[in-house]
C-alpha positions in Angstrom: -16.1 2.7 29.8 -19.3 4.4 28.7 -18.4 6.9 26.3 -22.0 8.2 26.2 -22.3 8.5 22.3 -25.3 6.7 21.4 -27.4 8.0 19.3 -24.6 11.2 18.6 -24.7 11.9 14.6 -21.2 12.0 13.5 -19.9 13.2 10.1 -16.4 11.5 9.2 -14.7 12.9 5.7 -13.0 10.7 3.8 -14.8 7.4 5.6 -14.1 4.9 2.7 -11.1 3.4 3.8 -8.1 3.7 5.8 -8.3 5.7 9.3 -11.8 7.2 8.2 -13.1 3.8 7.8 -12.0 2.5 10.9 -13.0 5.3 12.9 -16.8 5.1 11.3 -16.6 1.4 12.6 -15.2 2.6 15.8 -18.1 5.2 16.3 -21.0 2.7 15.1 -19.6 0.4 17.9 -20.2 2.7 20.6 -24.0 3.5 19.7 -23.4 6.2 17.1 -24.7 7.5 13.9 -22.6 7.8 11.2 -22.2 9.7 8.0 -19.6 8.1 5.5 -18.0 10.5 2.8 -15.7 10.2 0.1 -15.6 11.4 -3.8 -16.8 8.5 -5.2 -20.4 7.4 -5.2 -19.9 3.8 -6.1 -17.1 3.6 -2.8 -19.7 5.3 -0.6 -22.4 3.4 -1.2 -20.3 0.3 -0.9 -19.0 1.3 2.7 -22.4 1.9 3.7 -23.7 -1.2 3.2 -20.7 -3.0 5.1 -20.9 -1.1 7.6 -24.4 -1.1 7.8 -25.1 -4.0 9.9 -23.2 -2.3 12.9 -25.8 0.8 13.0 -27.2 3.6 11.4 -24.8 4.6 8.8 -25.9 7.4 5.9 -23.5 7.8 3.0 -22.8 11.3 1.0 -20.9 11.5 -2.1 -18.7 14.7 -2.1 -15.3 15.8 -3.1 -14.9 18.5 0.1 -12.0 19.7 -1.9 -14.5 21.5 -4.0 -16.3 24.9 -2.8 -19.7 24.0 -4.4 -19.5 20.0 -3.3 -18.6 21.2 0.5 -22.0 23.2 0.4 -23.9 20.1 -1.2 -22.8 17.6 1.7 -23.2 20.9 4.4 -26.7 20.8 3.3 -27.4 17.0 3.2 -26.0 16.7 6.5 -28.6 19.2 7.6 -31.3 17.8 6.2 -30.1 14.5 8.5 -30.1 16.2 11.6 -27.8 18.2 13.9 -24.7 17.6 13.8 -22.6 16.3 17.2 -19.2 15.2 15.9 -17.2 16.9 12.8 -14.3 14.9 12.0 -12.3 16.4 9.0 -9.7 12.9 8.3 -9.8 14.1 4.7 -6.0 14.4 3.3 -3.6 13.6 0.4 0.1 13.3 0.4 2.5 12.6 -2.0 6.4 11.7 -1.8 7.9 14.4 -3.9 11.2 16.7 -3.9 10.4 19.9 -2.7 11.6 21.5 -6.0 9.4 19.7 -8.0 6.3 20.8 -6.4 4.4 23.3 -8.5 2.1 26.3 -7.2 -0.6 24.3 -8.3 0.2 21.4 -6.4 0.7 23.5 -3.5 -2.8 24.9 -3.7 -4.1 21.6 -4.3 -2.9 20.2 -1.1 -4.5 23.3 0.7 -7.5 22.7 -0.7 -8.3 18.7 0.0 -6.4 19.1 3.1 -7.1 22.5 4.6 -10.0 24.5 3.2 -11.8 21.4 3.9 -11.8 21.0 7.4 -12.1 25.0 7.4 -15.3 25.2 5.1 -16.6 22.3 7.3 -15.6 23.9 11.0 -17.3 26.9 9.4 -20.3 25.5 8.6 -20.8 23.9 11.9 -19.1 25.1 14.7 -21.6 28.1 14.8 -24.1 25.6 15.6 -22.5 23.6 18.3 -21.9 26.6 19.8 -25.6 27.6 19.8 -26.4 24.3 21.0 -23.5 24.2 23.9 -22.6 21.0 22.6 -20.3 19.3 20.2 -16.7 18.2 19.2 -14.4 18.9 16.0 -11.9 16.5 15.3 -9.0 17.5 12.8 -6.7 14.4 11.7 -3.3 15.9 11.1 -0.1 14.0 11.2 3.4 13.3 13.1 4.6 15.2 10.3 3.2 18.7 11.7 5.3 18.7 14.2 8.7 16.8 12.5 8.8 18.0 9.2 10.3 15.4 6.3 12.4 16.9 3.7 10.1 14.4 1.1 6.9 15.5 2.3 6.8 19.3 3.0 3.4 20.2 1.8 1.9 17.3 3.1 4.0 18.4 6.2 2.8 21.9 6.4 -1.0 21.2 5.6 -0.9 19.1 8.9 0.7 21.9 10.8 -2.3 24.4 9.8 -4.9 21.7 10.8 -3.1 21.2 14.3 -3.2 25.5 14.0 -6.6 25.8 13.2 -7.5 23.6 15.7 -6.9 24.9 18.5 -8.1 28.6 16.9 -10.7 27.3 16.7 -11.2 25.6 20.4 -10.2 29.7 21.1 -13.6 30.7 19.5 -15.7 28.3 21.6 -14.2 28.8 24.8 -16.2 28.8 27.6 -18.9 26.4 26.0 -18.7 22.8 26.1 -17.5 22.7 22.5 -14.1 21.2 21.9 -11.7 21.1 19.1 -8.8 19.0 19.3 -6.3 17.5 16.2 -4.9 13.9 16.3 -1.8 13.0 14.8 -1.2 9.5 13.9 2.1 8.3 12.9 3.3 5.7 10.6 -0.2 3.8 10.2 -1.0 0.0 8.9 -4.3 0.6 6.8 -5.4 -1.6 4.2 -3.8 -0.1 1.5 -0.4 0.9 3.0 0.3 -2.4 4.0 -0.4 -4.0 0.5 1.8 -1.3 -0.7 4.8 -1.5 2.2 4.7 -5.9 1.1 5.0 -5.2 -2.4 8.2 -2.9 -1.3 9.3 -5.7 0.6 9.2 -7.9 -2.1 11.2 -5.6 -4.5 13.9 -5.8 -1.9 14.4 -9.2 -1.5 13.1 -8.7 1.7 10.4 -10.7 4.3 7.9 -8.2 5.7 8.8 -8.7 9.1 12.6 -7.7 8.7 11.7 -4.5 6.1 9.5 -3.4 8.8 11.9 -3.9 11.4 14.7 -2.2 9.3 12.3 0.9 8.4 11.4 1.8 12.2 15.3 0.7 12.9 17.3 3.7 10.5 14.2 5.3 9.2 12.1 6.0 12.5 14.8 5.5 15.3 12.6 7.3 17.5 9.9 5.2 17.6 9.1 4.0 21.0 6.7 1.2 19.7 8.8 0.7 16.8 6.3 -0.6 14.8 3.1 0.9 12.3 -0.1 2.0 14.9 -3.2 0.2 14.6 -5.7 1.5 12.8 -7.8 0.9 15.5 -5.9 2.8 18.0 -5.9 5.8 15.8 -9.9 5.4 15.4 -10.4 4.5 19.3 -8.1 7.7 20.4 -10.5 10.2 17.9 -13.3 8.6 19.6 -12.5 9.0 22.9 -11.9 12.8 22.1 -15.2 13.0 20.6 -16.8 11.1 24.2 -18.2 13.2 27.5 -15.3 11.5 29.4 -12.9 13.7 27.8 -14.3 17.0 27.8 -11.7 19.1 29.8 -9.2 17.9 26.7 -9.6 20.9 24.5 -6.9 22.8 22.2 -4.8 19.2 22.2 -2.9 18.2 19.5 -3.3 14.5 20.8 0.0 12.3 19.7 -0.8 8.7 18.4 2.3 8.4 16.4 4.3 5.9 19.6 7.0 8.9 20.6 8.1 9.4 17.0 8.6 12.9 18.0 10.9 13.1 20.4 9.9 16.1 22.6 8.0 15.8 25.9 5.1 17.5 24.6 
């Protein structure tokens, strides 16, 4: 399927590793041009030249948590070109009891997880709108929608992404603009599975039955019962950001394999 996105200049937040990562690789297959971000210069520079040999890739050090650092890669960005494709994949979560979490952890999480994708969409979306053309992305989670008693701010960051997305898909309607959230579920990147085989381990467990057992009594409702693919996630966010799905707009697009049990 020609996704018509050669040549499109994309901007993917928190690109180092993980989903980010794999969606940059997933873009740069399909003709793009890619912008890799993340806080640390030495991680970006590294990613770009990986990734490099698959297209043009540009790499901008910036912790979009931060007001003044937003403005910095804002500007950067502009100095690249216009923009096509905003993804904000940017995020932190921590396992925590909800009594435990102070005010200023609170604010933190609105900060990485929120403000950025809102400074961003800010910053941009004016333009696509000018232009008639363009596509914001928000990454939110499974857990927007099914709240976990361990994760609540995580939880109800996601929900105001999946909120603000489709706010902002308000403000551009008419145009051929589109903002639309994805919400993975329970994903296998890099680093979560080096950290769900150590867990293994501790319990005395192989990999394949702790998996099993987790999606069994922890996530029942799983229809895949098993992690997503990285790759799916990434492919899904970049079929959103294609011409072939334009009249998808407003979505909050499930990749999380029926976790939340609700028809929509």
């Amino acid at each position: 399927m020609e996704l018509n996105l050669k040549n499109k200049l994309v901007l993917i937040t928190g690109s180092t590793a993980g989903i980010g990562k794999g969606t940059a690789i997933s873009f740069l297959k399909e003709g793009a041009k890619v912008i890799i971000n993340g806080r640390s210069e030495e991680n970006v520079k590294a990613t770009v030249k990986e990734l490099s040999a698959l297209g043009t890739v540009y790499g901008i050090a910036a912790d979009v948590a931060d007001k003044a650092e937003c403005e910095k890669l804002i500007n950067k960005v502009n100095a690249i070109g216009d923009l096509d494709v905003l993804i904000n994949n940017t995020g932190v979560f921590t396992v925590k009891p909800f009594v435990d979490v102070t005010d200023e952890e609170w604010l933190e999480y609105y900060q990485i997880n929120v403000m950025s994708a809102v400074r961003l969409s800010r910053a941009f979306l004016p333009k696509m709108i000018e232009r008639n053309a363009g596509r914001i992305i928000n990454v939110a989670s499974e857990a927007g929608i099914k709240p976990y008693p361990e994760l609540i701010p995580y939880g109800i960051s996601k929900t105001s992404l999946i909120t603000l997305s489709r706010g902002l898909a308000e403000v551009a309607k008419g145009t051929n603009v589109t903002v639309n959230s994805v919400l993975p579920g329970p994903t296998w990147t890099e680093g979560f599975g080096t950290f769900i085989t150590d867990l293994a381990k501790e319990n005395g467990k192989d990999l394949d039955t702790f998996v099993k057992d987790y999606f069994k009594y922890d996530q029942p409702t799983s229809l895949i019962q098993r992690y997503a693919t990285v790759e799916e996630v990434a492919d899904t966010i970049v079929f959103l950001a294609s011409d072939k799905a334009s009249a998808i707009n407003g979505a909050a697009q499930r990749v999380e394999g029926g976790i939340i049990h609700s028809i929509l």
